[in-house]
C-alpha positions in Angstrom: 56.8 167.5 57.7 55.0 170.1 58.9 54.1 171.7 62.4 51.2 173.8 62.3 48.6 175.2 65.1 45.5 174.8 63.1 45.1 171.1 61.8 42.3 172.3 59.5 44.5 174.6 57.8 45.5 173.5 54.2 49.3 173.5 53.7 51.6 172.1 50.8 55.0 171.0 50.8 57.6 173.6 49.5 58.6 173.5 46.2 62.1 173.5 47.5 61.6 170.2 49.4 59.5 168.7 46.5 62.7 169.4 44.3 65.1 168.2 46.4 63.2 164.9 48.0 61.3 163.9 45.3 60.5 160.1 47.3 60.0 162.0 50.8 56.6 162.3 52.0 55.1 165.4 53.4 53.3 165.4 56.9 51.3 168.0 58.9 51.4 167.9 62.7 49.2 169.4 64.7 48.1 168.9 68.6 45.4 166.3 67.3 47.7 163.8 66.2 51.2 165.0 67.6 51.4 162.0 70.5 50.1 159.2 67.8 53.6 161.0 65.6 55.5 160.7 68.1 54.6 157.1 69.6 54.8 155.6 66.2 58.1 154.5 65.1 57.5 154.2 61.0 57.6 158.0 60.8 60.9 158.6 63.0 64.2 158.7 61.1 
């Protein structure tokens, strides 16, 4: 996941994290959908 300012920005997931969490999804957060992320319980660990 991803915290960014600018949700129209285009970002890509470290090849780092790729490598190491192949089966992880990558998410950008921004102030347009930050409350619907944090209110929805399928994306919390």
């Amino acid at each position: 996941m991803s915290f960014k300012w600018y949700p129209n920005r285009k970002i890509h997931a470290p090849k780092a994290w790729i490598n190491a969490y192949p089966e992880a999804s990558y998410q950008l957060i921004h102030p347009n959908n930050y409350l619907s992320w944090v209110t929805n319980s399928s994306t919390k660990s």
